[in-house]
N, C-alpha and C positions, 0 to 999 in steps of 0.2 A: 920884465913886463909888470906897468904897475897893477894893472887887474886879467887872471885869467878869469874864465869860464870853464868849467869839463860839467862833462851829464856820465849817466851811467842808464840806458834804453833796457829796462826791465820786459823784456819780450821772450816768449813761450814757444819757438817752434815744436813744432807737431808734426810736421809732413817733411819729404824730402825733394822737394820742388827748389830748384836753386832760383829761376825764373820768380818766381810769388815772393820768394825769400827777399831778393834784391830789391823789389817794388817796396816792400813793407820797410827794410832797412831805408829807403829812400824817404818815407811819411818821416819817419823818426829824424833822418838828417834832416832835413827841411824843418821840425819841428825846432832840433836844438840848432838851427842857424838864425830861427827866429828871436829863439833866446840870446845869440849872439854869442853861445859857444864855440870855444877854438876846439875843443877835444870832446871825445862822445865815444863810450866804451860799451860793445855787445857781450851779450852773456858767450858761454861755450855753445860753438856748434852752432850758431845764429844763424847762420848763411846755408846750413847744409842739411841740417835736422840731427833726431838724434839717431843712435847708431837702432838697426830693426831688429827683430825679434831673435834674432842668431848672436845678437853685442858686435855684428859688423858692420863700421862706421860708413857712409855713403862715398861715393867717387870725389877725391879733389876738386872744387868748380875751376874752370877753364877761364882763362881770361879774357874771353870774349864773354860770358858770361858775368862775370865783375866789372867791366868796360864804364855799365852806368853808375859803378862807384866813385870810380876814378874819377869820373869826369867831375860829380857831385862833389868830391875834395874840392879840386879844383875851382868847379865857379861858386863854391862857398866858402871857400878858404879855410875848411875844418878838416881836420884831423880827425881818424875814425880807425878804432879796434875794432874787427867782428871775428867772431866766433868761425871756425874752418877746420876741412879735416886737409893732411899734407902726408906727403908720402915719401918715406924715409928709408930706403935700403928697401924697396918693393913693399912695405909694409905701411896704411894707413895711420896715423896718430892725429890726435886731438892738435888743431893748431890757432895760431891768431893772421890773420890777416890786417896791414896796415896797408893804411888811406893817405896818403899827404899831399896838401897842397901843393908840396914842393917836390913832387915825385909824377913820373908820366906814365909807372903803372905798380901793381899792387905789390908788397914786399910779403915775404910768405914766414914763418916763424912755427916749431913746436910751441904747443902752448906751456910748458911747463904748470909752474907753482904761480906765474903772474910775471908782469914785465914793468921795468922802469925806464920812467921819461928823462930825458935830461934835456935842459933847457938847449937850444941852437943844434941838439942833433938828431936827426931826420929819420933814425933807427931806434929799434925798442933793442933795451938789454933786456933778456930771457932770466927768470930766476929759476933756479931746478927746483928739486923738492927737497935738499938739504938746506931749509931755513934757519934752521940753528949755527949752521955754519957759515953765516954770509960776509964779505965784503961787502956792501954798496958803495957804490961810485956818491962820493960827499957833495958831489954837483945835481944827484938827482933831484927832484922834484916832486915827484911821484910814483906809485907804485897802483898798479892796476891788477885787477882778477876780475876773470872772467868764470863762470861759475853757471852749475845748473843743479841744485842740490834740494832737496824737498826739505818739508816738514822737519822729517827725522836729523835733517843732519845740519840746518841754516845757525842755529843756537850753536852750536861747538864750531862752525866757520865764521864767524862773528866773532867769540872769542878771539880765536885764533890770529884773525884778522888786526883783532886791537891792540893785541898783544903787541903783534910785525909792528903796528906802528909806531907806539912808546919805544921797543926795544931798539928800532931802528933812523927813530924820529924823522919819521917820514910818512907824509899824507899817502894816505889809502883811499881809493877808490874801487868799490866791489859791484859788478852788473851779476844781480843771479837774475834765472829765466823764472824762478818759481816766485818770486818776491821775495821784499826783506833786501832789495841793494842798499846800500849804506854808503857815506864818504864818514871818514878820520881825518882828523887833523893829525898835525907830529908829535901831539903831545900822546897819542891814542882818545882824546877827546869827540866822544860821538855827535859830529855836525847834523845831519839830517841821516832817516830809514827811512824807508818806502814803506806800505802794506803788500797788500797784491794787487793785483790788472797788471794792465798795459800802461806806460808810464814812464816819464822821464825824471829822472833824480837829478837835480844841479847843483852844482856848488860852485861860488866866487870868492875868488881871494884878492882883496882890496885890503886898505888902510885901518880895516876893524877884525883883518881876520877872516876866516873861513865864513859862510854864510849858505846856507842849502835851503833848497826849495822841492816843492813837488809839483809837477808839472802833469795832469791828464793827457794823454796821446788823443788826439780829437781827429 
């Protein structure tokens, strides 16, 4: 591809409303289809809220409940990570949900440490959370996190972040819900950072290199 597009939709859930969840992820996809993004990455738990005052996570959304995602791949031909919880041996976990144009309904994933793209395939590779010991597939493209981290903790997942990328020369792409999403390039070279709000982070990789922007959610 001689130019992609990806964003990273810097957005804050606060309630556990899957229904308001979808509507709002939809502003944002419309936003980065206007910018003419192929890919558009939600923070953790986008879709579902965060876990309630017990640290236990909300019910899986149901696919009829996602239905107007899908379909939004589809007639905008973008690709889209959101934030989900998924249930794994009876037990909830943190997960990602994947959008593709070329899919006729939603693909379900642990969220692990972050997931990488490889160009022509339609599924995310899952990276655990032994980063120190990775193989990456030399075809990827990208590496994605998805993220909700405050204040206290955004400065040492930045690092961290930069690190992945130098070590592994591989563009990084980070949506936190609190602000501060970032894109890398593969040298670990900081392209564009958000502040805070509501907000879309974009990066293009054309003929001159990576290229980021910040984009208000209107």
């Amino acid at each position: 591809m001689s130019q992609w597009n990806i964003a990273a939709a810097q957005y804050a859930p606060r309630h556990n409303c899957i229904d308001a969840h979808v509507q709002h992820h939809l502003r944002f996809i419309n936003a980065a289809a206007r910018q003419q993004c192929h890919l558009l990455v939600f923070p953790e738990l986008s879709l579902t809220g965060p876990a309630d005052a017990d640290a236990a996570l909300p019910d899986a959304p149901s696919e009829q409940a996602l239905a107007p995602l899908v379909e939004a791949a589809h007639t905008l031909s973008i690709t889209v990570i959101a934030g989900i919880t998924v249930e794994t041996g009876g037990e909830r976990q943190k997960g990602l949900a994947l959008f593709s144009p070329n899919q006729t309904h939603v693909l379900r994933y642990s969220q692990g440490s972050g997931a990488c793209l490889t160009p022509g395939n339609t599924q995310l590779t899952i990276v655990d959370g032994q980063t120190e010991r990775l193989s990456l597939d030399p075809q990827a493209a990208l590496f994605t996190c998805s993220q909700a981290v405050g204040e206290m903790r955004w400065r040492d997942s930045i690092s961290r972040l930069q690190r992945f990328a130098h070590k592994y020369a591989i563009t990084v792409l980070m949506a936190n819900s609190d602000g501060h999403s970032a894109l890398w390039d593969s040298s670990g070279q900081l392209i564009v950072r958000a502040d805070r709000g509501e907000l879309l982070l974009t990066g293009t990789w054309g003929k001159q290199g990576w290229q980021g922007d910040i984009i208000p959610l209107r």
